[in-house]
N, CA, C and O atoms as a GROMACS GRO file, in nm:
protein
  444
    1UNK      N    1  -1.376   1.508   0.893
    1UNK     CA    2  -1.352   1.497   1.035
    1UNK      C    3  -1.448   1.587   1.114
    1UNK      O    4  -1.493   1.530   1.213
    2UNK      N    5  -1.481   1.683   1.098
    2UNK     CA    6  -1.556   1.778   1.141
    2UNK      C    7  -1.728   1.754   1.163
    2UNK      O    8  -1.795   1.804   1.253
    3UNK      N    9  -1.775   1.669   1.058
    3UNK     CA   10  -1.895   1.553   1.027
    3UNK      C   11  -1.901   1.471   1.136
    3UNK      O   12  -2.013   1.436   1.173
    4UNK      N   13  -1.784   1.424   1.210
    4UNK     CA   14  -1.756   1.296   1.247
    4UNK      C   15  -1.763   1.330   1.375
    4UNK      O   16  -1.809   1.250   1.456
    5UNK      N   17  -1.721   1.446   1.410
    5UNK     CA   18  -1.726   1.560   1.554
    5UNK      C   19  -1.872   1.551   1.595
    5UNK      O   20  -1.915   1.494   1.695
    6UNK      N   21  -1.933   1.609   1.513
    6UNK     CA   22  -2.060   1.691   1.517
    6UNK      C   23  -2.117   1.542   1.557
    6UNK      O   24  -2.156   1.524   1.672
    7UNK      N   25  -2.123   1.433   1.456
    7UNK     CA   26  -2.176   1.283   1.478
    7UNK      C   27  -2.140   1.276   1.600
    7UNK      O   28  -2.223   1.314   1.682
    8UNK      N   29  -2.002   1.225   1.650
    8UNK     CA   30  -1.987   1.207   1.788
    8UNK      C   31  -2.019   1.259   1.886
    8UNK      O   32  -2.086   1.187   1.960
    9UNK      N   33  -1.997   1.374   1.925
    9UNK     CA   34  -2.021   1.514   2.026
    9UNK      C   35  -1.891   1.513   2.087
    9UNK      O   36  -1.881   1.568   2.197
   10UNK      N   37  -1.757   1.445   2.020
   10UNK     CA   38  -1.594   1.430   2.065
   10UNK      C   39  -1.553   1.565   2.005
   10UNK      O   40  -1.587   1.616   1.898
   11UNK      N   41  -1.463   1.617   2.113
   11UNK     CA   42  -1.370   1.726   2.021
   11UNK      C   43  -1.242   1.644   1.991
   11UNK      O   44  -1.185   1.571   2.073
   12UNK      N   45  -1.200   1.666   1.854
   12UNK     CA   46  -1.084   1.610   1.813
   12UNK      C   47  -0.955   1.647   1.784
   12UNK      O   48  -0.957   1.764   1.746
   13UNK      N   49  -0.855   1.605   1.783
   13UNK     CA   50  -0.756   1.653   1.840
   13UNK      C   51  -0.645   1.606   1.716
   13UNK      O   52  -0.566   1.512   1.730
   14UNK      N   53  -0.653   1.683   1.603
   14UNK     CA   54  -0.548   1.626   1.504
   14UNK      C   55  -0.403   1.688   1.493
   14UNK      O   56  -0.375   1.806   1.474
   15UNK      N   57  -0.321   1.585   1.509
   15UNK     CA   58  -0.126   1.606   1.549
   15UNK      C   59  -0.066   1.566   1.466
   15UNK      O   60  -0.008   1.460   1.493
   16UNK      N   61  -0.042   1.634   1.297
   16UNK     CA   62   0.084   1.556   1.205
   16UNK      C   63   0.175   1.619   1.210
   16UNK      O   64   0.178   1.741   1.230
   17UNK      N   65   0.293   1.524   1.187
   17UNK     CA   66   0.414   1.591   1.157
   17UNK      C   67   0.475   1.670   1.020
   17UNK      O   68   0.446   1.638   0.905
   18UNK      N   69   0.543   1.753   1.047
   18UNK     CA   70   0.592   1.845   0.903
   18UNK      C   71   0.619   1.789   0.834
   18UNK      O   72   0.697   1.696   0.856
   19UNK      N   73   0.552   1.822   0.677
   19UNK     CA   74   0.644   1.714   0.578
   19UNK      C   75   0.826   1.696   0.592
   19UNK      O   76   0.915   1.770   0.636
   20UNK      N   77   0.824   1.608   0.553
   20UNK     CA   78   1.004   1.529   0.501
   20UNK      C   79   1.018   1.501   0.684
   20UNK      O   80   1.139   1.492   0.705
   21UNK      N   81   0.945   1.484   0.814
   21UNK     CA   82   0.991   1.411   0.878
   21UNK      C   83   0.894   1.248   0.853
   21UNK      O   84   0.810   1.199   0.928
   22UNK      N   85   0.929   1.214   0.765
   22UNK     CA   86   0.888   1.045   0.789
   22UNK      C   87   0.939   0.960   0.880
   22UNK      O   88   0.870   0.874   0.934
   23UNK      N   89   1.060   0.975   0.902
   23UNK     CA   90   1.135   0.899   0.974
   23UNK      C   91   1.004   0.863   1.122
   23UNK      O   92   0.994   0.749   1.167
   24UNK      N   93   0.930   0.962   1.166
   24UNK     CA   94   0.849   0.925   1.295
   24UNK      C   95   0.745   0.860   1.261
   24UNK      O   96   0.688   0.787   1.342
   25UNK      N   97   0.702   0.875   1.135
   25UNK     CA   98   0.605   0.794   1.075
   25UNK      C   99   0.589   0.647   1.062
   25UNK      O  100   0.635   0.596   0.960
   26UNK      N  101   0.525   0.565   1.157
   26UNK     CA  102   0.574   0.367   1.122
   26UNK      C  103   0.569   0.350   1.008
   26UNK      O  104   0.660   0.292   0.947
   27UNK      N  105   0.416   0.414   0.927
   27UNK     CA  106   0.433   0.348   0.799
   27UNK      C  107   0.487   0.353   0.690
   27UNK      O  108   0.473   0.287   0.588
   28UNK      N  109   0.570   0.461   0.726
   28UNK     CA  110   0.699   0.474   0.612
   28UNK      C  111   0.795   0.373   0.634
   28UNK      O  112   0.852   0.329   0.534
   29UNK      N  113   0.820   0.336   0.727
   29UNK     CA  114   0.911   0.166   0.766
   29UNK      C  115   0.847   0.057   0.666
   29UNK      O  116   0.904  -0.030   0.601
   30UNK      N  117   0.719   0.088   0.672
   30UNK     CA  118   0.683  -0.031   0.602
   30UNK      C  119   0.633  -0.003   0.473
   30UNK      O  120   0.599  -0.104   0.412
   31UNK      N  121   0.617   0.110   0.410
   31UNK     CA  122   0.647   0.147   0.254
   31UNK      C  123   0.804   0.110   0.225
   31UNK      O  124   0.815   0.059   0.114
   32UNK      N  125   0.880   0.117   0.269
   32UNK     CA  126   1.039   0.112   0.238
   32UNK      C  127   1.084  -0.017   0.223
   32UNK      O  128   1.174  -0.056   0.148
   33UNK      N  129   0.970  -0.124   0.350
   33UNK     CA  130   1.022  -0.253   0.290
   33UNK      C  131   0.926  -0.337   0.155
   33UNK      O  132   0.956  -0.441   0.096
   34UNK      N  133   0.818  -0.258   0.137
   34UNK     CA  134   0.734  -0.314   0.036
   34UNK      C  135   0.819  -0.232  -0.124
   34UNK      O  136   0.819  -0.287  -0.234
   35UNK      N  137   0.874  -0.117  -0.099
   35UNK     CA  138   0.986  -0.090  -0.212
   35UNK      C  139   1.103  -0.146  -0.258
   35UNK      O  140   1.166  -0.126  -0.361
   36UNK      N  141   1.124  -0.229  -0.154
   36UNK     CA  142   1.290  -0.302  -0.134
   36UNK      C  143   1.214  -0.424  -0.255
   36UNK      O  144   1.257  -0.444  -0.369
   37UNK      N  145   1.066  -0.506  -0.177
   37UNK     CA  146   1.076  -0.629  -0.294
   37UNK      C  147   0.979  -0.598  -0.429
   37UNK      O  148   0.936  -0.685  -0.504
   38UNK      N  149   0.955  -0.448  -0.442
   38UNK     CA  150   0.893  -0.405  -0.604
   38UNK      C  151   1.006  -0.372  -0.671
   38UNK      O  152   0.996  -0.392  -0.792
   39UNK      N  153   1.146  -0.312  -0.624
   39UNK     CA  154   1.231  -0.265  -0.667
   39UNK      C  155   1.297  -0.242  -0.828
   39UNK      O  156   1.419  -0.245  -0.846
   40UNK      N  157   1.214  -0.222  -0.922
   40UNK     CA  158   1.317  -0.252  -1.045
   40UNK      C  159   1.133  -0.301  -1.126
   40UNK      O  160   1.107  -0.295  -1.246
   41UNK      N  161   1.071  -0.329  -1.054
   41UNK     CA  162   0.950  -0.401  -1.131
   41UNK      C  163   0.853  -0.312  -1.214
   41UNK      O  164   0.850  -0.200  -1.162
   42UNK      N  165   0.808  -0.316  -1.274
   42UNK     CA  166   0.704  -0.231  -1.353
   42UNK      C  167   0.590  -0.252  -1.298
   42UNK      O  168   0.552  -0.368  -1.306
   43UNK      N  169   0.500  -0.154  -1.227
   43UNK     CA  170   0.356  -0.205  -1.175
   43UNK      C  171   0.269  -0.150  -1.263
   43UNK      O  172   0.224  -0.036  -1.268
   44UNK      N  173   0.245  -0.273  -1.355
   44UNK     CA  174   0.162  -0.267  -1.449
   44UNK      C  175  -0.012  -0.274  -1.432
   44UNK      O  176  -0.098  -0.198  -1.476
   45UNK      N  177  -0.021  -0.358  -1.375
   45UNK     CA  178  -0.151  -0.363  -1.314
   45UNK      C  179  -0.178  -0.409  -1.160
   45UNK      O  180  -0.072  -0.433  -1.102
   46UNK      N  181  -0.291  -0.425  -1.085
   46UNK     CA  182  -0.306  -0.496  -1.027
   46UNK      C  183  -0.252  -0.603  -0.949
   46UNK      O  184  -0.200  -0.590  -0.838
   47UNK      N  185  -0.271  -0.728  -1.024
   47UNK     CA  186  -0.238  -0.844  -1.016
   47UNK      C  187  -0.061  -0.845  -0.976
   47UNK      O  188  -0.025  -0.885  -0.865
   48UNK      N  189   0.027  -0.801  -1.066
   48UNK     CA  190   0.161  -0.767  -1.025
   48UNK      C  191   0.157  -0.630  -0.906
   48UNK      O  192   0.125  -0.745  -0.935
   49UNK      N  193   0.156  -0.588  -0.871
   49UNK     CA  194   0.145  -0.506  -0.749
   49UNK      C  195   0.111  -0.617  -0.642
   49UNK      O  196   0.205  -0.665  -0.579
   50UNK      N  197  -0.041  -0.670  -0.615
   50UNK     CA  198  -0.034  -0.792  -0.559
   50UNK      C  199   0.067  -0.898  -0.502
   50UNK      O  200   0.096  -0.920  -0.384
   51UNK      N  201   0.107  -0.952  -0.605
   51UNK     CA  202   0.225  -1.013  -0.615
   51UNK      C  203   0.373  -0.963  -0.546
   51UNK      O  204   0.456  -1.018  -0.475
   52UNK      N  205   0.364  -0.879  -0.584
   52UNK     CA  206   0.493  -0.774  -0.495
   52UNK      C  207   0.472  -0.777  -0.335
   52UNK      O  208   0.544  -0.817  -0.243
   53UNK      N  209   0.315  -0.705  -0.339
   53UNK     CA  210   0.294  -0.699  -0.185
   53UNK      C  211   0.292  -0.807  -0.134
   53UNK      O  212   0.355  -0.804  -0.028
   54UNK      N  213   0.245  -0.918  -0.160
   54UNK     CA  214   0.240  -1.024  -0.084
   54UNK      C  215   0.392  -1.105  -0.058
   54UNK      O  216   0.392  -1.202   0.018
   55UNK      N  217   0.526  -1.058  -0.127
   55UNK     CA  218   0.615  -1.085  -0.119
   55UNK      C  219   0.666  -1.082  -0.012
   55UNK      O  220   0.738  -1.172   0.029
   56UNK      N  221   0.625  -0.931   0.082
   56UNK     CA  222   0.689  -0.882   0.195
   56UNK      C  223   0.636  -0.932   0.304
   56UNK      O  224   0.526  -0.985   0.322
   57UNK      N  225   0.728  -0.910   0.379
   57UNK     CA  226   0.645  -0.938   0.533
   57UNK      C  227   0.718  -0.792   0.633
   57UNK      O  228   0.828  -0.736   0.621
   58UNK      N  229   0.622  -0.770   0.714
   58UNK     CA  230   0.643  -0.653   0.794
   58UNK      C  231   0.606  -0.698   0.944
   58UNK      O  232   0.489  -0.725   0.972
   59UNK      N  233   0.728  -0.708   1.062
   59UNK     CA  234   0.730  -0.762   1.143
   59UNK      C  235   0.637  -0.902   1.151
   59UNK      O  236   0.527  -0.931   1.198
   60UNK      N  237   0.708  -0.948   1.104
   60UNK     CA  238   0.671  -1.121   1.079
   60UNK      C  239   0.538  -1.156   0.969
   60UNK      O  240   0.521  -1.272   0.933
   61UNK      N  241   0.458  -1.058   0.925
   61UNK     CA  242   0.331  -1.075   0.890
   61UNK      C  243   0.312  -1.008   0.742
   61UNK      O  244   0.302  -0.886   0.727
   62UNK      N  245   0.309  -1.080   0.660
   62UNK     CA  246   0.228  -1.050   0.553
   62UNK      C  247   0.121  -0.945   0.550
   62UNK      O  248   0.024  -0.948   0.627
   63UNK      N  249   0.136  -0.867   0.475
   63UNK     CA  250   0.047  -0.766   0.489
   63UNK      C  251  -0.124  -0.827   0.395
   63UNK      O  252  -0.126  -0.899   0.296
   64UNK      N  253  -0.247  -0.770   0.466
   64UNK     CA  254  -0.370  -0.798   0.358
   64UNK      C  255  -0.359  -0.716   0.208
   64UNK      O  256  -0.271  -0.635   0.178
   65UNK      N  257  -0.430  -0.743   0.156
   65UNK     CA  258  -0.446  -0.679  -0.007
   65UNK      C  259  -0.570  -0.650  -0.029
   65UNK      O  260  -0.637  -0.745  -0.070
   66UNK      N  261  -0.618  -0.558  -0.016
   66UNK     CA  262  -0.767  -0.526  -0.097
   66UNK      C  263  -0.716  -0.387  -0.142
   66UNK      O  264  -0.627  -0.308  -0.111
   67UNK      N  265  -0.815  -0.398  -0.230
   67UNK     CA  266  -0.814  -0.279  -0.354
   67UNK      C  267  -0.961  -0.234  -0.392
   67UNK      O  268  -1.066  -0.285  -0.432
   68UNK      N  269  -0.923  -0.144  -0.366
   68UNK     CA  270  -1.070  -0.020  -0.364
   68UNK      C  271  -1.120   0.036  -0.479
   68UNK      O  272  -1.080   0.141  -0.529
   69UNK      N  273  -1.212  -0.040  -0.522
   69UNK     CA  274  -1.278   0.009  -0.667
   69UNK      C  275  -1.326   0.175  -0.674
   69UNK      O  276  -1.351   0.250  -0.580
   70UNK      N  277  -1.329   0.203  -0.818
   70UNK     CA  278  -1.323   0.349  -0.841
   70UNK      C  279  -1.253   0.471  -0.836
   70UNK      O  280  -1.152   0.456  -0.767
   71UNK      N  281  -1.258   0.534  -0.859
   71UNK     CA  282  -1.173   0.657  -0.815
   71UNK      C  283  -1.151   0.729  -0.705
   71UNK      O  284  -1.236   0.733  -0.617
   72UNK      N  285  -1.068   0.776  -0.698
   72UNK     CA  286  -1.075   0.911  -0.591
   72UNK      C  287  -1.065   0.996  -0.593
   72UNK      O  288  -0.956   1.046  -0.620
   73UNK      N  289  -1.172   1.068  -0.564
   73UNK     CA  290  -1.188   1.217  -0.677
   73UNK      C  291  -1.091   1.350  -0.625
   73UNK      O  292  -1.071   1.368  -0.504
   74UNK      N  293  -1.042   1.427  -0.714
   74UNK     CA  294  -0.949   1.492  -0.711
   74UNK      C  295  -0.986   1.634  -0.773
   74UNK      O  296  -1.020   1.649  -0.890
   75UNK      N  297  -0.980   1.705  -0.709
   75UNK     CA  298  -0.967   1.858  -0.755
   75UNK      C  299  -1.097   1.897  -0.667
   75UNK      O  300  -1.145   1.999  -0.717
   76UNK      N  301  -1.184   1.848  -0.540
   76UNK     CA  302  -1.239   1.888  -0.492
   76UNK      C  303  -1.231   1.967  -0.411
   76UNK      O  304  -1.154   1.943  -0.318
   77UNK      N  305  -1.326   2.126  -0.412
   77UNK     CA  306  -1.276   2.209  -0.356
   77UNK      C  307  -1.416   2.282  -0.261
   77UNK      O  308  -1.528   2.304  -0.307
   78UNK      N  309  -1.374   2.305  -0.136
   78UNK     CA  310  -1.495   2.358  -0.034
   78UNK      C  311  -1.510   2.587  -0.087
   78UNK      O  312  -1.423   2.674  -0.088
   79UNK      N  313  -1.607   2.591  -0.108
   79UNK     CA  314  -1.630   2.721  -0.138
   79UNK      C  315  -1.568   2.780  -0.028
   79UNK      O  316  -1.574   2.735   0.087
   80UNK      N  317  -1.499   2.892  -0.068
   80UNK     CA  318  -1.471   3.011   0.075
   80UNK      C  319  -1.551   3.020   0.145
   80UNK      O  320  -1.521   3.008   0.264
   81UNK      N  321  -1.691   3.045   0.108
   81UNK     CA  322  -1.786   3.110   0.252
   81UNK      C  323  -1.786   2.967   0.333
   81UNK      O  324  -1.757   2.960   0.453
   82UNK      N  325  -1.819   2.863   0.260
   82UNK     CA  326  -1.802   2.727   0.335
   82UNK      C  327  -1.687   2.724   0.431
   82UNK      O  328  -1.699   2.686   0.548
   83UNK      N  329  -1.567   2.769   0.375
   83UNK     CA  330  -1.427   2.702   0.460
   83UNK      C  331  -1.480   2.816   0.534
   83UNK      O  332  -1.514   2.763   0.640
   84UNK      N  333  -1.508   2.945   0.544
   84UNK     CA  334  -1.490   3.017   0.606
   84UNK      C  335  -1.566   2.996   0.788
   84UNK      O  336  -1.523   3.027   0.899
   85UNK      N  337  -1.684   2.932   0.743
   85UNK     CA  338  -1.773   2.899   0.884
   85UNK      C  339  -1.728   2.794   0.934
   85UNK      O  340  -1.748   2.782   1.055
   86UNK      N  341  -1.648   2.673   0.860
   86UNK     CA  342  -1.571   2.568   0.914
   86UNK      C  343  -1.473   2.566   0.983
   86UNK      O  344  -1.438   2.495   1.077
   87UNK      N  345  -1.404   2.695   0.903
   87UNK     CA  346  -1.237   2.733   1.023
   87UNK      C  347  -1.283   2.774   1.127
   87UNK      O  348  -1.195   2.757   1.211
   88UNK      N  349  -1.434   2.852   1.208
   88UNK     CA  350  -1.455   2.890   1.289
   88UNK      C  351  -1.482   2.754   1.399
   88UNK      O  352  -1.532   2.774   1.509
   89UNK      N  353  -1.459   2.673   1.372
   89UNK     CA  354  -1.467   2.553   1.443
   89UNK      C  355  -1.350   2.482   1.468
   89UNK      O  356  -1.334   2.377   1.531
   90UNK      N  357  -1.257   2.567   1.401
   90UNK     CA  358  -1.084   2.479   1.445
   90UNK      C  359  -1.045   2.596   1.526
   90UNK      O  360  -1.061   2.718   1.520
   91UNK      N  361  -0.972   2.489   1.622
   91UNK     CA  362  -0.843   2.591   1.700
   91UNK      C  363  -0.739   2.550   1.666
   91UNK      O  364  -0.708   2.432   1.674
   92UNK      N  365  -0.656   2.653   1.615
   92UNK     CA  366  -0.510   2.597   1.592
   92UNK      C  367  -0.381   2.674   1.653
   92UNK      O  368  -0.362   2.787   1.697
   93UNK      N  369  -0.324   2.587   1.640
   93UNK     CA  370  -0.237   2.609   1.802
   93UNK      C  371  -0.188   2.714   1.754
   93UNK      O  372  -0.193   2.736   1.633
   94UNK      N  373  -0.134   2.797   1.838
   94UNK     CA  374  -0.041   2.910   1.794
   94UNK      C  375   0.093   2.923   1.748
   94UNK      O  376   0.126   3.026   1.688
   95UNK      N  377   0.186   2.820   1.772
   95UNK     CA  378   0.305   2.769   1.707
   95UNK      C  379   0.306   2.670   1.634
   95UNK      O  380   0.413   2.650   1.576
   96UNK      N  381   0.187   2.567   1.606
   96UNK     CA  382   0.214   2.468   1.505
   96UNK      C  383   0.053   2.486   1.449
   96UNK      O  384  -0.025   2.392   1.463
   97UNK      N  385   0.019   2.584   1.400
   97UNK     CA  386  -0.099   2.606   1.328
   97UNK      C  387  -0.158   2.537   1.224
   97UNK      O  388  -0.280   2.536   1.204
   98UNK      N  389  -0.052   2.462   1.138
   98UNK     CA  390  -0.096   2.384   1.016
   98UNK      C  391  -0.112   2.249   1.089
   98UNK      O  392  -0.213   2.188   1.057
   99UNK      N  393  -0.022   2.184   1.192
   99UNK     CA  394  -0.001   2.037   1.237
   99UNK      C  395  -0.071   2.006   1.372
   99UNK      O  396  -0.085   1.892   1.416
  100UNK      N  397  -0.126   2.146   1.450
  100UNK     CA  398  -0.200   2.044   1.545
  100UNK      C  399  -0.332   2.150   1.554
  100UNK      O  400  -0.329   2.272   1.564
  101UNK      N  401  -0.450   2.056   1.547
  101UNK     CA  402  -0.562   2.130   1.499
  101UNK      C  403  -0.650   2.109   1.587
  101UNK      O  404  -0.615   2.006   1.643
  102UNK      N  405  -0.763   2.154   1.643
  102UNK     CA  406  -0.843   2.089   1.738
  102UNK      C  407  -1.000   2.085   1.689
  102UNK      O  408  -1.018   2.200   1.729
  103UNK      N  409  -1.135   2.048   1.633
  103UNK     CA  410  -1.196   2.023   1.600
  103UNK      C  411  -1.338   2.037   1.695
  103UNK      O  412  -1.380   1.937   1.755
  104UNK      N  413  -1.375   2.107   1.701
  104UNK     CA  414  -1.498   2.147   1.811
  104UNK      C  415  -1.588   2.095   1.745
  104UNK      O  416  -1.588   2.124   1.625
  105UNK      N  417  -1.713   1.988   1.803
  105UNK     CA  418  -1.828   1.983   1.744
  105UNK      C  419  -1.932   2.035   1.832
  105UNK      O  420  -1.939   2.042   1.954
  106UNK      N  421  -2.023   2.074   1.723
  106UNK     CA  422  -2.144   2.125   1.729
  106UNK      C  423  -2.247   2.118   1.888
  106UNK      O  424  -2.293   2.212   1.953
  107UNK      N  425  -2.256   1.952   1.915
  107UNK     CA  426  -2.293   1.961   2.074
  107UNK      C  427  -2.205   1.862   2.135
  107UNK      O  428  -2.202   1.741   2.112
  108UNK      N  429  -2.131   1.934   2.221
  108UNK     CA  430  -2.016   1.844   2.281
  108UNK      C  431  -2.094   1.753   2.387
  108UNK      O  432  -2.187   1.800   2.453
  109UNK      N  433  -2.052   1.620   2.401
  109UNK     CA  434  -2.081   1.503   2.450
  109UNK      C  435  -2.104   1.562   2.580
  109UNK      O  436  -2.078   1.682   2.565
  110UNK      N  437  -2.150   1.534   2.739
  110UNK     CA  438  -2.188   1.555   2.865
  110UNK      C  439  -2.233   1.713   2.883
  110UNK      O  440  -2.222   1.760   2.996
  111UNK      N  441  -2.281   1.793   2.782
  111UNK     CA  442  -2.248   1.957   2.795
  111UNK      C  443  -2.444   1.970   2.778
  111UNK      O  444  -2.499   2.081   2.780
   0.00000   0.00000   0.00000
């Protein structure tokens, strides 16, 4: 996101909610109904997952299916001195410090 700042010249403005409130989340509405018709199934591969998803419909509409080849890499980690010059580019709020973040880039757009 911070890449994407600097690309744009937008400051960005990121707002999540604390974990375990899903309930505000839409797309947990619609994980819950794609669980209702996998329910009991073994997702063995692909093809059955597929099959499942395309079962549901979420406010009237079938959801698309693509599937994203490769991995997604996991255990990647930004060096301290790195995070360290990066946090100098977030503001975070003073009462919700982890959930609303603000993202300064490098040359802000009309400045």
């Amino acid at each position: 996101m911070i890449e994407f700042a600097d690309w744009s010249g937008l400051e960005i403005r990121l707002i999540d909610t604390p974990p375990y409130h899903s309930e505000y989340k839409p797309i947990e509405r619609c994980w819950s109904s794609l669980q209702k018709k996998w329910n009991g199934v073994l997702l063995m591969c692909r093809s059955v997952v597929k099959v499942c998803a395309l079962r549901m419909t979420w406010k009237g509409q079938h959801p698309q299916f693509n599937t994203i080849g490769g991995d997604y890499p996991t255990g990647v980690i930004v060096p301290k001195a790195e995070m360290k010059q990066l946090e100098k580019r977030l503001q975070r709020s003073e009462k919700l410090s982890k959930y609303d973040i603000t993202i300064n880039p490098k040359n802000p757009r009309g400045r």
